[in-house]
C-alpha distance (Angstrom), angle and dihedral (degrees) to the residues before:
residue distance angle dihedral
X1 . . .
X2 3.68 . .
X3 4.66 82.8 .
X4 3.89 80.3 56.0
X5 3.52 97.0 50.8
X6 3.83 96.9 43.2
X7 3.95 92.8 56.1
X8 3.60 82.5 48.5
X9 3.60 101.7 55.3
X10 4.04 89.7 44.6
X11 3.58 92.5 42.0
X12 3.64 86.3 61.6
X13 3.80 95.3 41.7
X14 3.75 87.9 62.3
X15 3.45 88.0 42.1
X16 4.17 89.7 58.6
X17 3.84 94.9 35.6
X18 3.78 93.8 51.5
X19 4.50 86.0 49.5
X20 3.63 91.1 51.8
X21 3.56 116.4 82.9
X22 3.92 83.7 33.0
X23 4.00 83.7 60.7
X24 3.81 95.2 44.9
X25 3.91 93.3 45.2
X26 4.31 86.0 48.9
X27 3.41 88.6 54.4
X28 3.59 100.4 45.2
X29 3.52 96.5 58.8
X30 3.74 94.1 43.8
X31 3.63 89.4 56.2
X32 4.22 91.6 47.0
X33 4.09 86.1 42.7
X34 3.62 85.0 55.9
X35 4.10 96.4 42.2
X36 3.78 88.1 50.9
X37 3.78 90.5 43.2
X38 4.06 90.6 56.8
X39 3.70 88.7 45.0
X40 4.01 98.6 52.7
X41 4.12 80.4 48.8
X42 3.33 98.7 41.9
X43 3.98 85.7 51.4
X44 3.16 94.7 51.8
X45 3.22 107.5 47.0
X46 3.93 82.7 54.4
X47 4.17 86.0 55.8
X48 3.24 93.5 53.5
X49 4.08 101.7 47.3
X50 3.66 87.1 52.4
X51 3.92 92.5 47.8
X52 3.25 85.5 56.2
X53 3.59 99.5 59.8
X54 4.10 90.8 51.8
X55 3.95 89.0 97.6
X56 3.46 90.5 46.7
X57 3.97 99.1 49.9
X58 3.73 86.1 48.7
X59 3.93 92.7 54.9
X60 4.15 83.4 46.8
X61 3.41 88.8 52.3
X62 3.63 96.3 51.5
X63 3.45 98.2 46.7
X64 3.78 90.2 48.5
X65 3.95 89.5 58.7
X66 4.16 90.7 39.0
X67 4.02 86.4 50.9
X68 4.54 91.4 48.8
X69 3.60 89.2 44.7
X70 3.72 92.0 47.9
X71 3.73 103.4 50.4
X72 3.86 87.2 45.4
X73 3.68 89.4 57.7
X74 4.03 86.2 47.4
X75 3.57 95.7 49.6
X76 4.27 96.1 43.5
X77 4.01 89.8 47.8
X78 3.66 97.7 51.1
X79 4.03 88.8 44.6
X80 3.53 89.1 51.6
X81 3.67 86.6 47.0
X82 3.86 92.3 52.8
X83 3.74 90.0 48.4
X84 3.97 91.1 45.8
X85 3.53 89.9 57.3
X86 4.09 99.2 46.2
X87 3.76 83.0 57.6
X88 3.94 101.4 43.2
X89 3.89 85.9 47.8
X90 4.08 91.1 53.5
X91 3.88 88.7 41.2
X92 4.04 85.3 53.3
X93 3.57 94.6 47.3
X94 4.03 93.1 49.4
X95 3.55 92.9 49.3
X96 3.74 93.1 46.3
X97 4.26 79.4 50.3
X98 3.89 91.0 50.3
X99 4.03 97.8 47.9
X100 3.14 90.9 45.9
X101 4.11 95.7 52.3
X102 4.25 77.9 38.8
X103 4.08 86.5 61.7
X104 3.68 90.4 43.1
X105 4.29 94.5 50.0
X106 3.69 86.3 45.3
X107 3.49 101.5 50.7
X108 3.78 91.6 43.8
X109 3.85 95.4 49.5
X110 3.94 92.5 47.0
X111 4.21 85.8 52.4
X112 3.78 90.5 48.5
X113 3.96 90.5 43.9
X114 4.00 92.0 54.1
X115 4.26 88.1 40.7
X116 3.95 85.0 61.7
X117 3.34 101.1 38.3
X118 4.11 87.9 54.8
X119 3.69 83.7 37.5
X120 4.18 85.0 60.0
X121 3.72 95.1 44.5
X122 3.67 85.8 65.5
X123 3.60 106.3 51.7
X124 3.98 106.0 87.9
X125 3.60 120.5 -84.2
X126 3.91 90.9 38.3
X127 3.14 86.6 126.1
X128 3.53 98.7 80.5
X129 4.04 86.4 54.7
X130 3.87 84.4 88.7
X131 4.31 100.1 41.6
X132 4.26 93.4 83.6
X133 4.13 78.4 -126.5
X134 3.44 127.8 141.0
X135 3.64 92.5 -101.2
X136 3.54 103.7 50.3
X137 4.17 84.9 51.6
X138 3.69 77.7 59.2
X139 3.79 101.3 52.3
X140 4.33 89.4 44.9
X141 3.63 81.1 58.2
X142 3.57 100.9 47.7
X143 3.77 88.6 40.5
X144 4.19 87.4 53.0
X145 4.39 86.6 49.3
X146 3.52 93.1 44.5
X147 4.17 90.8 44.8
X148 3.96 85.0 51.5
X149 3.50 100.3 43.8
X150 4.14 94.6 50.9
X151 3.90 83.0 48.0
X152 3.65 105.2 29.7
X153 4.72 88.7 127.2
X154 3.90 85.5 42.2
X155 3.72 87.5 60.0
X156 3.75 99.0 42.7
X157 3.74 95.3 46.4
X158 3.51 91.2 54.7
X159 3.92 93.4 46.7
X160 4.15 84.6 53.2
X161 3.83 96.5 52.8
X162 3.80 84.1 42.8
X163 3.60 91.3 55.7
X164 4.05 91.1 40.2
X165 3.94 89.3 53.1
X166 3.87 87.9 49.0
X167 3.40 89.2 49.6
X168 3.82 102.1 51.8
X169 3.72 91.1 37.4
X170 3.53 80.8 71.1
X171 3.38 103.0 45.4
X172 3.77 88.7 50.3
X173 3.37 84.8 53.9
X174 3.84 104.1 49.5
X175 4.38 79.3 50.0
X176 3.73 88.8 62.9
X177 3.50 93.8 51.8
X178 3.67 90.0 46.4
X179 3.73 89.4 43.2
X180 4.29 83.6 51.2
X181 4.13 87.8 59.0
X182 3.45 97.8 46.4
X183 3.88 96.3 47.3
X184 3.90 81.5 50.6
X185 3.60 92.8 51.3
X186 3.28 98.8 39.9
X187 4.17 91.7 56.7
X188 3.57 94.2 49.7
X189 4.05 87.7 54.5
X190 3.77 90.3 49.3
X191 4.21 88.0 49.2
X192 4.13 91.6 48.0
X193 3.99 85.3 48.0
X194 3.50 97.8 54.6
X195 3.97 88.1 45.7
X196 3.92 88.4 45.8
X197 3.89 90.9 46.6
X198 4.21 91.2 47.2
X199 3.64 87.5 50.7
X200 3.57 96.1 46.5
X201 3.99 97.6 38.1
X202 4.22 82.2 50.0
X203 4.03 89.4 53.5
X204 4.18 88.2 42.0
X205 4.15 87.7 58.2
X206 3.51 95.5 34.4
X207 3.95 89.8 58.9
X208 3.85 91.4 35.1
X209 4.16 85.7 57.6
X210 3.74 96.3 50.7
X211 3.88 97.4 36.1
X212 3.80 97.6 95.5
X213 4.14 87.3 42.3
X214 4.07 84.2 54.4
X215 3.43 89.0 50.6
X216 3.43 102.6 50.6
X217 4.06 97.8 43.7
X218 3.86 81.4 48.0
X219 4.23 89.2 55.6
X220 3.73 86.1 43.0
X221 3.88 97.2 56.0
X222 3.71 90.8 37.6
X223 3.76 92.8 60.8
X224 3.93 90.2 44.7
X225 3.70 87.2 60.0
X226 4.03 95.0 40.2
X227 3.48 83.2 49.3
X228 4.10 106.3 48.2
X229 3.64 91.1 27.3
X230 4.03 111.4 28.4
X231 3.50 85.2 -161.2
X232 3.46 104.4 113.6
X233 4.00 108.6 84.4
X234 3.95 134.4 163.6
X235 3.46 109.3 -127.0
X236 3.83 97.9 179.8
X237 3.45 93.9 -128.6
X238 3.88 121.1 107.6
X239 3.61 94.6 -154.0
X240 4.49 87.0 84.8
X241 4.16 81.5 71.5
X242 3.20 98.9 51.5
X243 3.56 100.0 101.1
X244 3.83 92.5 47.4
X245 3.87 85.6 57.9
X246 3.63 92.9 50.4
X247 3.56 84.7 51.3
X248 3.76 92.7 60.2
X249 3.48 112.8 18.8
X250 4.09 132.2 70.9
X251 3.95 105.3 -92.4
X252 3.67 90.4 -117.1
X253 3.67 89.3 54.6
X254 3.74 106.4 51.1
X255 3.98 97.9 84.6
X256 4.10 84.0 51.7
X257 3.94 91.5 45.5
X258 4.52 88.0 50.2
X259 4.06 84.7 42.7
X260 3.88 90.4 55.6
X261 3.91 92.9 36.2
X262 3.80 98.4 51.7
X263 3.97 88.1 46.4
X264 3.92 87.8 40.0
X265 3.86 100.2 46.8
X266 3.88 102.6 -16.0
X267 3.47 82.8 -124.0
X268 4.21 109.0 -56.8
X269 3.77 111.9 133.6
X270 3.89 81.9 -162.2
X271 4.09 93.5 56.3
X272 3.79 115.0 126.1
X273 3.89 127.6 178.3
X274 3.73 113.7 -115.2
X275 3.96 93.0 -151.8
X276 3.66 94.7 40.3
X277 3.99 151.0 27.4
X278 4.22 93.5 -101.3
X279 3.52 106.7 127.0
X280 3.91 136.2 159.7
X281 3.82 134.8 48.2
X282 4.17 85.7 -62.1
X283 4.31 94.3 37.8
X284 4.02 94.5 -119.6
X285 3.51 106.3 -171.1
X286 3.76 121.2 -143.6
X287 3.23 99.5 -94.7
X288 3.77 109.3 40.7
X289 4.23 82.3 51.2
X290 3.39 96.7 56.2
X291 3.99 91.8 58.0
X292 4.09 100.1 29.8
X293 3.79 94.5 49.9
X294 3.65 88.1 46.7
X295 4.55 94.4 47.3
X296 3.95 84.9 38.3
X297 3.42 95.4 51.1
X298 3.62 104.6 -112.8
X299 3.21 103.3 100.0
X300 4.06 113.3 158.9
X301 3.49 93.7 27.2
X302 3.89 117.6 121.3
X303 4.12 123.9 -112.3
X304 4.01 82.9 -133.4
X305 3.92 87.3 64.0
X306 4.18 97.6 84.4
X307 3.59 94.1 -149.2
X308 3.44 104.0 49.3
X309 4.06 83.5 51.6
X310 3.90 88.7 43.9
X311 3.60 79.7 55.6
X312 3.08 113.8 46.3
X313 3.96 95.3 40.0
X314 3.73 87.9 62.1
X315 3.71 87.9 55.9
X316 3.70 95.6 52.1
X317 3.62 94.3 45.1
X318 3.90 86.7 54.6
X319 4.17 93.1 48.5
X320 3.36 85.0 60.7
X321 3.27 103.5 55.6
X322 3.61 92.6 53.3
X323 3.84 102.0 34.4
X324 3.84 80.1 56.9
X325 3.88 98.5 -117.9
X326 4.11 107.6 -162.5
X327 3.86 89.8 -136.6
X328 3.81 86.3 56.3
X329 3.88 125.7 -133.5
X330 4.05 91.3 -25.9
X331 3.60 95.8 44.6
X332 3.57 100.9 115.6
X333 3.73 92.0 60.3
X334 3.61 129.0 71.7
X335 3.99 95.5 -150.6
X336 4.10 100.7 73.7
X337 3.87 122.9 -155.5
């Protein structure tokens, strides 16, 4: 009996010890089936948030180029308005110049045509000017030649600055109409700015609103993949990004954009100022986020997420180039290449 039981007991020790590993090896695949399973969701999950946002970029982007295209028209009406009204002033003060040389002419000519005509009443026979006869119609006449002939350049220079004042009074008033268009243009600008600038400013807020909700999904699906995957490791080096920034950046900028992000973050996607709201592998603060990610086109994407920060820094850094920022192309961040 107790032989019988022995053999048992190691018959079923072998038994165990030969299911083991098979146990152990069953289990570890489950558990990678299952890591890999989370990631795939996890992934796609992440695919189909930022699909989801490919409308909305594309409205950004639009309103971006409506908003350039906009100011420009702003800024060339009101020069053109400045200019219009240098030249409508000068146009004023020449015809003000011209009337006044007008008056003068005029005056002068009517004093020279009463000096001949008392001139004529005392040549002989003037007499007869005052009769209504046939010869003192004769002597008006000759007193009317011989007033034109003593004054014939009076007469044409005051027919010239007539014809100069007649000719800037209509200039001056072409200008106005001119000056009519470009008020009207220049009000229907202002009105599609302050739509644009509602529509933008109601984008800005949105984004600012959901930025710490983007965040936190984006921490939430990061550990899900750290978790299934343990692939994703910081390895304090900025040198991993550098094909992202390639991706994003001018080639002759990248080595710039790693200078600023090592000083910046030294590389963590994760790395958050203590005394402020920078966050992200390019320190975004809350503020400047919320309106880049929205102009750039990825607006509702987190500052944790290194390519939407890749991104978006690349965008900033080309606004201001062309909105002419004095600290030049870096001047939105303290750390300088």
């Amino acid at each position: 009996m107790t032989r019988s039981r022995a053999v048992t007991a190691l018959l079923m020790l072998a038994l165990v010890a030969a299911s083991v590993p098979g146990v152990l090896v069953a289990n570890a695949e489950t558990e990678l089936e299952k890591a890999e399973r989370v990631a795939a969701e996890t992934q796609r999950s992440r695919n189909v948030a930022e699909s989801a946002y490919v409308a909305d970029q594309a409205i950004a982007s639009d309103l971006e180029i409506r908003l350039s295209v906009t100011l420009e028209t702003y800024r060339r009406v009101n020069a053109e308005l400045e200019t219009l009204g240098l030249r409508l002033a000068g146009e004023r003060a020449d015809m003000d110049a011209i009337r006044g040389e007008v008056i003068a002419l005029d005056n002068e000519a009517q004093q020279r045509a009463v000096g001949a005509y008392i001139r004529s009443l005392a040549v002989p026979g003037s007499s007869m000017f005052l009769s209504g006869t046939f010869e003192s119609l004769s002597l008006a006449n000759e007193t009317i030649k011989r007033a034109s002939e003593l004054d014939e350049s009076l007469f044409e220079q005051l027919d010239s600055r007539r014809a100069d004042l007649a000719e800037h009074t209509l200039e001056l008033q072409t200008g106005l109409d001119e000056l009519a268009l470009l008020n009207d243009e220049l009000a229907a600008a202002r009105v599609e700015l302050e739509e644009l600038f509602t529509q933008a400013d109601a984008r800005v807020a949105e984004a600012f609103r959901n930025l710490e909700a983007a965040d936190q999904a984006f921490r939430a699906a990061q550990a899900d993949l750290e978790e299934a995957q343990a692939k994703y490791r910081w390895t304090g080096s900025v040198e991993q990004w550098r094909w992202l920034v390639e991706k994003y950046f001018p080639l002759d900028r990248v080595d710039e954009a790693l200078r600023v992000m090592a000083c910046e973050s030294r590389g963590n996607p994760n790395a958050k100022n203590p005394s402020s709201t920078a966050t992200g592998l390019f320190q975004f603060l809350d503020g400047t986020w919320a309106w880049m990610s929205v102009m750039s086109g990825w607006g509702g994407h987190s500052r944790l997420d290194p390519e939407a920060n890749t991104a978006v820094a690349a965008y900033l850094m080309d606004f201001s180039i062309r909105s002419g920022h004095p600290g030049g192309a870096w001047g939105h961040w303290e750390c300088k290449p």
